[in-house]
CHARMM internal coordinates of N, CA and C (Angstrom, degrees):
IC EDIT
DIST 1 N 1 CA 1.4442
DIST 1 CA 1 C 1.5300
ANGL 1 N 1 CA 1 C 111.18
DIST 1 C 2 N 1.7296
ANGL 1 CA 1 C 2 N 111.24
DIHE 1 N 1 CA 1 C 2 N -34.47
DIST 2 N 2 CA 1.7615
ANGL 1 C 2 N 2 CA 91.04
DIHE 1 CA 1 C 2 N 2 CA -171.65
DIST 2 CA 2 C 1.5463
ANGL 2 N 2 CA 2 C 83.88
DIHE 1 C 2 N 2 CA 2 C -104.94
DIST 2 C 3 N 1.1934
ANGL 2 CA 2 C 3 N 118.42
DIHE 2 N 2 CA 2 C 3 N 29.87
DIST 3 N 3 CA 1.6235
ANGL 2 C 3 N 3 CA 102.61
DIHE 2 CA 2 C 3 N 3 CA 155.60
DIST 3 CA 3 C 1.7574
ANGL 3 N 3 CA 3 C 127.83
DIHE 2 C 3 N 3 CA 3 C -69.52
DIST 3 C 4 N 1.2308
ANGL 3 CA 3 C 4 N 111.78
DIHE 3 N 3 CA 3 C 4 N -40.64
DIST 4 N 4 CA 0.9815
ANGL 3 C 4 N 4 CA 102.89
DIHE 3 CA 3 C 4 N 4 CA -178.74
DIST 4 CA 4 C 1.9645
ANGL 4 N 4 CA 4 C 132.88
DIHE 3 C 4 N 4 CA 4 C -70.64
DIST 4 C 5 N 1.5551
ANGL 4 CA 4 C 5 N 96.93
DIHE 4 N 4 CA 4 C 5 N -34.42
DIST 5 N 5 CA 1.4437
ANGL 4 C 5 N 5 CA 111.26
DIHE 4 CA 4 C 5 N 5 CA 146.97
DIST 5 CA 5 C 2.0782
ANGL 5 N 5 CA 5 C 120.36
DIHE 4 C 5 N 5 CA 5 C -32.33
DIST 5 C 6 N 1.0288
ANGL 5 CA 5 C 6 N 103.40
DIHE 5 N 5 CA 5 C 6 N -54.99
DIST 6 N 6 CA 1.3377
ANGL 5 C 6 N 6 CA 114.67
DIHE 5 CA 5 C 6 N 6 CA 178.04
DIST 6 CA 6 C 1.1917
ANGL 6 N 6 CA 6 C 115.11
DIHE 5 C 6 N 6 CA 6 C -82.09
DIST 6 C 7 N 1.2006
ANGL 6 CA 6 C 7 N 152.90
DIHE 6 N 6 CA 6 C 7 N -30.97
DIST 7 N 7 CA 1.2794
ANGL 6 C 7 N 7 CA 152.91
DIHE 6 CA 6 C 7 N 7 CA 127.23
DIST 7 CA 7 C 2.0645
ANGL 7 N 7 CA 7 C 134.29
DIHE 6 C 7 N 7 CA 7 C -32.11
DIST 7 C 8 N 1.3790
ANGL 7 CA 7 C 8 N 83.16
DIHE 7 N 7 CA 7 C 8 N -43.15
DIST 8 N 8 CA 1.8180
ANGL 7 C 8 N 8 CA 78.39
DIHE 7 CA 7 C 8 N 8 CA 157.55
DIST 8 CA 8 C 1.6122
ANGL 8 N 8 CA 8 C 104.63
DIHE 7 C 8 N 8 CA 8 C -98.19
DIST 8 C 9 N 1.3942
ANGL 8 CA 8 C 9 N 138.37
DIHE 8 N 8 CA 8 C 9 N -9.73
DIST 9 N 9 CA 1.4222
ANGL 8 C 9 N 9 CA 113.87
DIHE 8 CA 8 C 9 N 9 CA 171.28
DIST 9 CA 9 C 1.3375
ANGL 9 N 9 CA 9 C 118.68
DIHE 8 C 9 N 9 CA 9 C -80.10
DIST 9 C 10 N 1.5248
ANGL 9 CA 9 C 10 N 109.81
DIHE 9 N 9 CA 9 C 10 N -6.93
DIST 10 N 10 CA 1.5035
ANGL 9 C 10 N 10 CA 122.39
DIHE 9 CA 9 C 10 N 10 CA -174.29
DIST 10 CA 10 C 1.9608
ANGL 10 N 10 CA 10 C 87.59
DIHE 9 C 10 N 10 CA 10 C -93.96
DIST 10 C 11 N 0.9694
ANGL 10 CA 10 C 11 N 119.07
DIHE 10 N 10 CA 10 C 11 N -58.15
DIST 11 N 11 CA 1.7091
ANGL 10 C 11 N 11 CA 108.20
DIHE 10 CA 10 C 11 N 11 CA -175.36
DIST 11 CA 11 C 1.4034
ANGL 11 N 11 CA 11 C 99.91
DIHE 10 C 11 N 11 CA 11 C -48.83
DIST 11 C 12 N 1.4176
ANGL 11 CA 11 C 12 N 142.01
DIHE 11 N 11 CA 11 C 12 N -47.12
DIST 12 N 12 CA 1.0622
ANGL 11 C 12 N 12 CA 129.49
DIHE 11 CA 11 C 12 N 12 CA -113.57
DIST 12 CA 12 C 2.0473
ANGL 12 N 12 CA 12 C 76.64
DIHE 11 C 12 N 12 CA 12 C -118.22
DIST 12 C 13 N 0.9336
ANGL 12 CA 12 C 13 N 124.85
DIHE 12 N 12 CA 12 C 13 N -4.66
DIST 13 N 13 CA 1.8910
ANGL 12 C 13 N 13 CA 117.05
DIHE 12 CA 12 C 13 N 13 CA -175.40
DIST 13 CA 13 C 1.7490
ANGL 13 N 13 CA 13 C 77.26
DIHE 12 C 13 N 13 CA 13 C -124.23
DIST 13 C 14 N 1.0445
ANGL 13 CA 13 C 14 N 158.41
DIHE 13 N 13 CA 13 C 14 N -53.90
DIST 14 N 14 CA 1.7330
ANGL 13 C 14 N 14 CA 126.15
DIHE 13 CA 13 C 14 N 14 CA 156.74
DIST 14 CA 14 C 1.0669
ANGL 14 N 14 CA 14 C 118.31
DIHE 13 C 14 N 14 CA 14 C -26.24
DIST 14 C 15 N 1.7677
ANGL 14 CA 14 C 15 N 140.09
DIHE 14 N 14 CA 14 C 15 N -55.52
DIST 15 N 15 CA 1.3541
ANGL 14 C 15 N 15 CA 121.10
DIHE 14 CA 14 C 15 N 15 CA -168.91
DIST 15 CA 15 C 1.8167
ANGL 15 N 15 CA 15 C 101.17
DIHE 14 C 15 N 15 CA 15 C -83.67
DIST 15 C 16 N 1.1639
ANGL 15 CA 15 C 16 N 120.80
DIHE 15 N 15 CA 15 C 16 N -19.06
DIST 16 N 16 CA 1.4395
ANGL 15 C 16 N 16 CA 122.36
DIHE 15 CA 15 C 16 N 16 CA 166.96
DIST 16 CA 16 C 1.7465
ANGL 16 N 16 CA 16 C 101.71
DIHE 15 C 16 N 16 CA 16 C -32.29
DIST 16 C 17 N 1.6265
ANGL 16 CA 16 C 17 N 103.67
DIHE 16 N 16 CA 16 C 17 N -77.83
DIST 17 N 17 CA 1.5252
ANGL 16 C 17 N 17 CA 135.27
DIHE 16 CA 16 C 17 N 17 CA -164.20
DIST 17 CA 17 C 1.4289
ANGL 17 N 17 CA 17 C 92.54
DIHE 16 C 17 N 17 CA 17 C -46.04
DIST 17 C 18 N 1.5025
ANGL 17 CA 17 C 18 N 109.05
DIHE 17 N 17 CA 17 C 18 N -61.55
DIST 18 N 18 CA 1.5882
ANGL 17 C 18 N 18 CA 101.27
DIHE 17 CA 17 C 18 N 18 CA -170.28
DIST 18 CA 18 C 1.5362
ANGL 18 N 18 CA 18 C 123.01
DIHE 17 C 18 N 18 CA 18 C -75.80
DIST 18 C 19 N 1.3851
ANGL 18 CA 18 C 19 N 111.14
DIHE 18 N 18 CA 18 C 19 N -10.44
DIST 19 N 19 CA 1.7661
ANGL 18 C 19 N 19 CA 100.61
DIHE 18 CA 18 C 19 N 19 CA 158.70
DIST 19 CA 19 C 0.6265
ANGL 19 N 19 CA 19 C 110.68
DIHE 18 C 19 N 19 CA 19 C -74.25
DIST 19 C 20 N 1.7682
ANGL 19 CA 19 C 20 N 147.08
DIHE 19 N 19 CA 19 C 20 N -31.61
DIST 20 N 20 CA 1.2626
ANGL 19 C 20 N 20 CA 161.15
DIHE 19 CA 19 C 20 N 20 CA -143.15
DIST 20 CA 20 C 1.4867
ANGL 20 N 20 CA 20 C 98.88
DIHE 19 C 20 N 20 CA 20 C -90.60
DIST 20 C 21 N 1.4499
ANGL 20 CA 20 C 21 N 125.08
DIHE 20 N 20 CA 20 C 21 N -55.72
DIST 21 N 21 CA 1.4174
ANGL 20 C 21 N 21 CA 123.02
DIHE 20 CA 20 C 21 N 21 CA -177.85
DIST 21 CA 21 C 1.7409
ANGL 21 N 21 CA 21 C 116.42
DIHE 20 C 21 N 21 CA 21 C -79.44
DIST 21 C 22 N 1.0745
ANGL 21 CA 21 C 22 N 106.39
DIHE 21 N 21 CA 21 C 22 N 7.29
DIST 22 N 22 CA 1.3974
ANGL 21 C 22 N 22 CA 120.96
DIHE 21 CA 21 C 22 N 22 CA 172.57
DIST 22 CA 22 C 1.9000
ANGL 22 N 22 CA 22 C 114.43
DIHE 21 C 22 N 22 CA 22 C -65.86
DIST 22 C 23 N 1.2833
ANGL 22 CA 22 C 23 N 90.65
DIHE 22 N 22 CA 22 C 23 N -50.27
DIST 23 N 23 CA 1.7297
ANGL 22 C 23 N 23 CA 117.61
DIHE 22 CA 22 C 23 N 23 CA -177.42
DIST 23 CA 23 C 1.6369
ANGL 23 N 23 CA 23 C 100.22
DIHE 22 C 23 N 23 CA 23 C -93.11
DIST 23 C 24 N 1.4058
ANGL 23 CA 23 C 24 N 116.93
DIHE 23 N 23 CA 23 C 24 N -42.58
DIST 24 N 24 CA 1.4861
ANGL 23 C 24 N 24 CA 109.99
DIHE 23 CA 23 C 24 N 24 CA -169.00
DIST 24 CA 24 C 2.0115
ANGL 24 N 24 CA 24 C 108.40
DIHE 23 C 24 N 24 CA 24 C -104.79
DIST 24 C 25 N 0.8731
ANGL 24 CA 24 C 25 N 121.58
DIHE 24 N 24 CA 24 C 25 N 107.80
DIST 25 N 25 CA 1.3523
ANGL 24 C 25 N 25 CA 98.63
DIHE 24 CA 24 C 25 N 25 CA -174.53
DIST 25 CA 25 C 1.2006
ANGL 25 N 25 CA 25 C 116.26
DIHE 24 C 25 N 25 CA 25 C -95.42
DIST 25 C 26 N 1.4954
ANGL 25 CA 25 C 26 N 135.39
DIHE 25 N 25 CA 25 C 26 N 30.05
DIST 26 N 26 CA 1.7176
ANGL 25 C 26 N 26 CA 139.17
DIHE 25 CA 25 C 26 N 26 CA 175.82
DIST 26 CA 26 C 1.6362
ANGL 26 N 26 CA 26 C 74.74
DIHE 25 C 26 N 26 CA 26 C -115.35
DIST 26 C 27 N 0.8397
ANGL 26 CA 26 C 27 N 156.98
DIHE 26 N 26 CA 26 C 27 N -15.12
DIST 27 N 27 CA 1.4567
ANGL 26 C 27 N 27 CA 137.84
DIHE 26 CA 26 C 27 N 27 CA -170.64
DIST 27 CA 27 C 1.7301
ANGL 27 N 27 CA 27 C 88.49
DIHE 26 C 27 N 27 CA 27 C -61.99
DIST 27 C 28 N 1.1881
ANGL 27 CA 27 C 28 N 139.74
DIHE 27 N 27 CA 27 C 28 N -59.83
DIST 28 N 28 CA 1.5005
ANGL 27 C 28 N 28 CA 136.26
DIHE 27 CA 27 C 28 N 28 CA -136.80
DIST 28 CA 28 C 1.9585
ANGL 28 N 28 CA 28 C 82.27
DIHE 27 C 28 N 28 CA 28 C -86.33
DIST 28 C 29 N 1.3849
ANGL 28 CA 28 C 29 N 140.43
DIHE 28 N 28 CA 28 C 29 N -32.65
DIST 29 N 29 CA 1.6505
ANGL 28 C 29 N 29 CA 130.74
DIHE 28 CA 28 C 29 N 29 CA -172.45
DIST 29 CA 29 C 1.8973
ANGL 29 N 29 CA 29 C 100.03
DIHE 28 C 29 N 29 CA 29 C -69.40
DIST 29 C 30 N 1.6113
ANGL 29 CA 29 C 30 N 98.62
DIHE 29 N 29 CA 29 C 30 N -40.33
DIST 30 N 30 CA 1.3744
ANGL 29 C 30 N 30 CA 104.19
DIHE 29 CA 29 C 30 N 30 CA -175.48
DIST 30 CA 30 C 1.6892
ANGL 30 N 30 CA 30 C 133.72
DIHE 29 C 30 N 30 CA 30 C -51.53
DIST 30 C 31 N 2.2493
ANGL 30 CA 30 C 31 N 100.48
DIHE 30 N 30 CA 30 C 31 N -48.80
DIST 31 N 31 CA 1.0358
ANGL 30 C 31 N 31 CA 111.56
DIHE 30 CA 30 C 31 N 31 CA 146.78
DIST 31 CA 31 C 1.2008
ANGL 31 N 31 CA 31 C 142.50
DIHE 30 C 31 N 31 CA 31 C -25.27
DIST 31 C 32 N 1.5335
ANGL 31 CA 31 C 32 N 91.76
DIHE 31 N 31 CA 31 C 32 N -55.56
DIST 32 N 32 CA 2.0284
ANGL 31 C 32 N 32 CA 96.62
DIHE 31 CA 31 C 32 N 32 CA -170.26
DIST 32 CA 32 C 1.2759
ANGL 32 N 32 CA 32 C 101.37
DIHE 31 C 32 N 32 CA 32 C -89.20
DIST 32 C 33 N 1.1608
ANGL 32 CA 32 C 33 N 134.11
DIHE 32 N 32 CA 32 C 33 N -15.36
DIST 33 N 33 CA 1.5732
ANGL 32 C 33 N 33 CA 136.74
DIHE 32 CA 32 C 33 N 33 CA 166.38
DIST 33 CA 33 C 1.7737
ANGL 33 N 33 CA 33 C 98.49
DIHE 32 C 33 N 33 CA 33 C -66.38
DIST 33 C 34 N 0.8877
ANGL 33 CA 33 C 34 N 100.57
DIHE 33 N 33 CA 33 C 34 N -54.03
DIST 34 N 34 CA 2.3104
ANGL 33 C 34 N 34 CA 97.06
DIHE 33 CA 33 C 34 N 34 CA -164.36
DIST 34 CA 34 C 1.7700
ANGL 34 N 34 CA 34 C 82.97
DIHE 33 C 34 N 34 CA 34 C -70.29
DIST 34 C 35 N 1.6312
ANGL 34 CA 34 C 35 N 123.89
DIHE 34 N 34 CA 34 C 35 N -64.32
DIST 35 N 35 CA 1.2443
ANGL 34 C 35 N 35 CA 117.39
DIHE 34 CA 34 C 35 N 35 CA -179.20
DIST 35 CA 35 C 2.2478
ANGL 35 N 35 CA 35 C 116.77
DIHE 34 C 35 N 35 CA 35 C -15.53
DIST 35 C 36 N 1.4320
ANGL 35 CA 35 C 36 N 98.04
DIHE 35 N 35 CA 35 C 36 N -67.54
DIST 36 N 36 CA 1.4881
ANGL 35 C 36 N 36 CA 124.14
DIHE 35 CA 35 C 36 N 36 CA -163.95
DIST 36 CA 36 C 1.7082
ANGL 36 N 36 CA 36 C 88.43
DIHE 35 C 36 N 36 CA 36 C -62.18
DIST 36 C 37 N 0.9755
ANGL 36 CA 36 C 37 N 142.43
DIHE 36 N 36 CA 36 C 37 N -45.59
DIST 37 N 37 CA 1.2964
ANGL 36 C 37 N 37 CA 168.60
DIHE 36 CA 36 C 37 N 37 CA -139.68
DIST 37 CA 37 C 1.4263
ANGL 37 N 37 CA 37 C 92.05
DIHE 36 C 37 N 37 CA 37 C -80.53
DIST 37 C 38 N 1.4858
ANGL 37 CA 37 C 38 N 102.95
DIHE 37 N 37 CA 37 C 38 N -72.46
DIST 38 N 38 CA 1.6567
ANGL 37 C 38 N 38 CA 108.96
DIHE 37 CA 37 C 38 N 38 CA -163.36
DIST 38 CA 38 C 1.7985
ANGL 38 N 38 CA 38 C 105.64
DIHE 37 C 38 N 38 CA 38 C -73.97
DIST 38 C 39 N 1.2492
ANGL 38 CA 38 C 39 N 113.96
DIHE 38 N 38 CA 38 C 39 N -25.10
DIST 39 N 39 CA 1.1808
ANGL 38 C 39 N 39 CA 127.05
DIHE 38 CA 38 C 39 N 39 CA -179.37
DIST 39 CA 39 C 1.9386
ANGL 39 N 39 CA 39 C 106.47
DIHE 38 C 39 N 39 CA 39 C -56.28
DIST 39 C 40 N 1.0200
ANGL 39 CA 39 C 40 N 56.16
DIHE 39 N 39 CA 39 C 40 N -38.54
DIST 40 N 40 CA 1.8343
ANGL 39 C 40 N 40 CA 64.75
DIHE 39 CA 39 C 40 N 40 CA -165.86
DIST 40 CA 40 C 2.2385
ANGL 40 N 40 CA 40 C 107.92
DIHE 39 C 40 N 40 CA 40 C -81.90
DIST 40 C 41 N 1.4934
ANGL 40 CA 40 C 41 N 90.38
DIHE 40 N 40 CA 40 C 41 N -13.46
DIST 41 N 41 CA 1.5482
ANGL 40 C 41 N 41 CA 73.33
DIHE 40 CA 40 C 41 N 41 CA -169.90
DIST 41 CA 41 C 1.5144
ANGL 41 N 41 CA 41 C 103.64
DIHE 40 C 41 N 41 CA 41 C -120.97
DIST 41 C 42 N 1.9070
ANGL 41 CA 41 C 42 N 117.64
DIHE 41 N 41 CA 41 C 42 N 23.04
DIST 42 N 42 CA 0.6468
ANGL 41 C 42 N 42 CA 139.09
DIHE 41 CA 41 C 42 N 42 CA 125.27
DIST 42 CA 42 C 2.0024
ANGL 42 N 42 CA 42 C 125.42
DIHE 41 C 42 N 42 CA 42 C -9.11
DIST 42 C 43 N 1.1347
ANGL 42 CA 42 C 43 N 114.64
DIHE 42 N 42 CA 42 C 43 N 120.88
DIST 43 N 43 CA 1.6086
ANGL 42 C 43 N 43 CA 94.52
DIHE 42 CA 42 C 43 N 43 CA -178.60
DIST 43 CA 43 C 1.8338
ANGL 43 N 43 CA 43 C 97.37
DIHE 42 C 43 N 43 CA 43 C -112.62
DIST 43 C 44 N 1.3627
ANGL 43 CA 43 C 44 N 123.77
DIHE 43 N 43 CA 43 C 44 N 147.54
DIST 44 N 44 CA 1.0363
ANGL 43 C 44 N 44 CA 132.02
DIHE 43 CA 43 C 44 N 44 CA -159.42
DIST 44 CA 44 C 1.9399
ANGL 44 N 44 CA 44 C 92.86
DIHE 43 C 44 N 44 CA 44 C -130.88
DIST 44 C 45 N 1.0627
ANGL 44 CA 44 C 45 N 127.47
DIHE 44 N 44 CA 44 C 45 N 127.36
DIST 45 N 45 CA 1.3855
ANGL 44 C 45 N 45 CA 135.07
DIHE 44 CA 44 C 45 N 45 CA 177.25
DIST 45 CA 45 C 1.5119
ANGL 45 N 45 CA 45 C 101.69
DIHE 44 C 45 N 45 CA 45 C -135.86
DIST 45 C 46 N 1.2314
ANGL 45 CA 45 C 46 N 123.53
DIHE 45 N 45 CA 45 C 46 N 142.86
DIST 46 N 46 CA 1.5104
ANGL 45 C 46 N 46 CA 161.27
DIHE 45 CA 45 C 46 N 46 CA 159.17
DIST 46 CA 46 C 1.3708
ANGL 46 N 46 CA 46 C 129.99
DIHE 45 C 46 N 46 CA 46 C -106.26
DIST 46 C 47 N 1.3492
ANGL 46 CA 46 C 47 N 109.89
DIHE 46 N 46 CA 46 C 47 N 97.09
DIST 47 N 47 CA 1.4951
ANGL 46 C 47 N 47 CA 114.03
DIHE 46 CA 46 C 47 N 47 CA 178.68
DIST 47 CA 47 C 1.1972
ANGL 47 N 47 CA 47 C 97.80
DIHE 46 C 47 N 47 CA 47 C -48.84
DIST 47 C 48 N 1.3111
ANGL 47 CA 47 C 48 N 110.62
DIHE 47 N 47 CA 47 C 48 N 153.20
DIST 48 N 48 CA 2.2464
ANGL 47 C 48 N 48 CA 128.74
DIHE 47 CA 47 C 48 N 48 CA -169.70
DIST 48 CA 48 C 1.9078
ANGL 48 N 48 CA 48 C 91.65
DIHE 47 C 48 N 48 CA 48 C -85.01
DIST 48 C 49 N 1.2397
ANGL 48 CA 48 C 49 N 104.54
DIHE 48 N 48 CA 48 C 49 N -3.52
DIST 49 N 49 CA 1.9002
ANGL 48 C 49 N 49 CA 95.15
DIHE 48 CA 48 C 49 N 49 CA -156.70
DIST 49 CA 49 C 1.7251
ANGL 49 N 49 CA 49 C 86.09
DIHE 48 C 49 N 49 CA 49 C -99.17
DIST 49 C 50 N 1.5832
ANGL 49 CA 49 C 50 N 121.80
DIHE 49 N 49 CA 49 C 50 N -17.90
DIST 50 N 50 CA 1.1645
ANGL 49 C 50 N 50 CA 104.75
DIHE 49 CA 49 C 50 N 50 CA -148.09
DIST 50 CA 50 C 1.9503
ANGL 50 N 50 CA 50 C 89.17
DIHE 49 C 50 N 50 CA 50 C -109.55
DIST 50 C 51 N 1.1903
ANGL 50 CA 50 C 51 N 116.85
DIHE 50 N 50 CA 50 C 51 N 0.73
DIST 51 N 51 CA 1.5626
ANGL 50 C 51 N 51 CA 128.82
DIHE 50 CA 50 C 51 N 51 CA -173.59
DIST 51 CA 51 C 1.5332
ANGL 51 N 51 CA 51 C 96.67
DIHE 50 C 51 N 51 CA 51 C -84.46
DIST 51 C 52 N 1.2834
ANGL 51 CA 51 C 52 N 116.26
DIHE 51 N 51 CA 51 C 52 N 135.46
DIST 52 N 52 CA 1.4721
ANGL 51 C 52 N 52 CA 117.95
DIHE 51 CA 51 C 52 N 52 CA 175.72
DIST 52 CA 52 C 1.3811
ANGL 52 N 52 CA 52 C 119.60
DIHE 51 C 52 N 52 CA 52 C -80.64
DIST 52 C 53 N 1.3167
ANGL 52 CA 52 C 53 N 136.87
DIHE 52 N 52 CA 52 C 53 N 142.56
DIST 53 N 53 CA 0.9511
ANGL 52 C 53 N 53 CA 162.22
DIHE 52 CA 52 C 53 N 53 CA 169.97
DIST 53 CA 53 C 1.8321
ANGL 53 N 53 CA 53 C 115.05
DIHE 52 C 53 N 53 CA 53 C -49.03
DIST 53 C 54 N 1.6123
ANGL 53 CA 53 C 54 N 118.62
DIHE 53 N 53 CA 53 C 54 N 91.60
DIST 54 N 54 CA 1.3720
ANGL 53 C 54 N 54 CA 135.08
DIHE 53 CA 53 C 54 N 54 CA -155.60
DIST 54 CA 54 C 1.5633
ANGL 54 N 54 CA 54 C 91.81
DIHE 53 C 54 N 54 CA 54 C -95.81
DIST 54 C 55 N 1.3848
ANGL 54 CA 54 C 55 N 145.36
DIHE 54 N 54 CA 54 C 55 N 121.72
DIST 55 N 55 CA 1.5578
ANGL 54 C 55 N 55 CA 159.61
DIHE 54 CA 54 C 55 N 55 CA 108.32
DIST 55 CA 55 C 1.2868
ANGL 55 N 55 CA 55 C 98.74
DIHE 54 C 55 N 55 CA 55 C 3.03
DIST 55 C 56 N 1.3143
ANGL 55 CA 55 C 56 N 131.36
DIHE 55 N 55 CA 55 C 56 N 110.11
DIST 56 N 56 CA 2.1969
ANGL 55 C 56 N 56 CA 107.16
DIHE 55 CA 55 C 56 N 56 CA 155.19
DIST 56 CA 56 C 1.6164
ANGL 56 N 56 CA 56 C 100.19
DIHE 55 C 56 N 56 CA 56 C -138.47
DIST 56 C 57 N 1.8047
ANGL 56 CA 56 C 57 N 91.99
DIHE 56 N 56 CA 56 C 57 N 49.34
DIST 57 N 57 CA 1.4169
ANGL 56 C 57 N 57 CA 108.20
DIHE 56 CA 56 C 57 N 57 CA 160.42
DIST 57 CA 57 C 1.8452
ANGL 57 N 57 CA 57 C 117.65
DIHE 56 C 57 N 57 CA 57 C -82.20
END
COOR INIT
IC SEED 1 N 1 CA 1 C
IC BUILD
């Protein structure tokens, strides 16, 4: 249900960016820099139940 909410605010700040890099052209180096950025500071967790079971016989 709140998918679709999030899906046109994500279309709708893409065509923002891309009128925007039309006139600005470091807007599109900047992106993939904040993009790579957030990617990375992203936090990633793994339930312990769902990690397989390693031998270190």
């Amino acid at each position: 249900m709140a998918l679709l909410p999030i899906v046109l605010l994500s279309l709708g700040f893409s065509w923002f960016l891309a009128s925007l890099c039309v006139f600005l052209r470091d807007i599109g180096q900047i992106v993939g820099v904040l993009t790579m950025a957030l990617m990375y500071a992203t936090p990633i967790f793994y339930l312990v139940s769902v990690l397989p079971v390693v031998n270190q016989s």
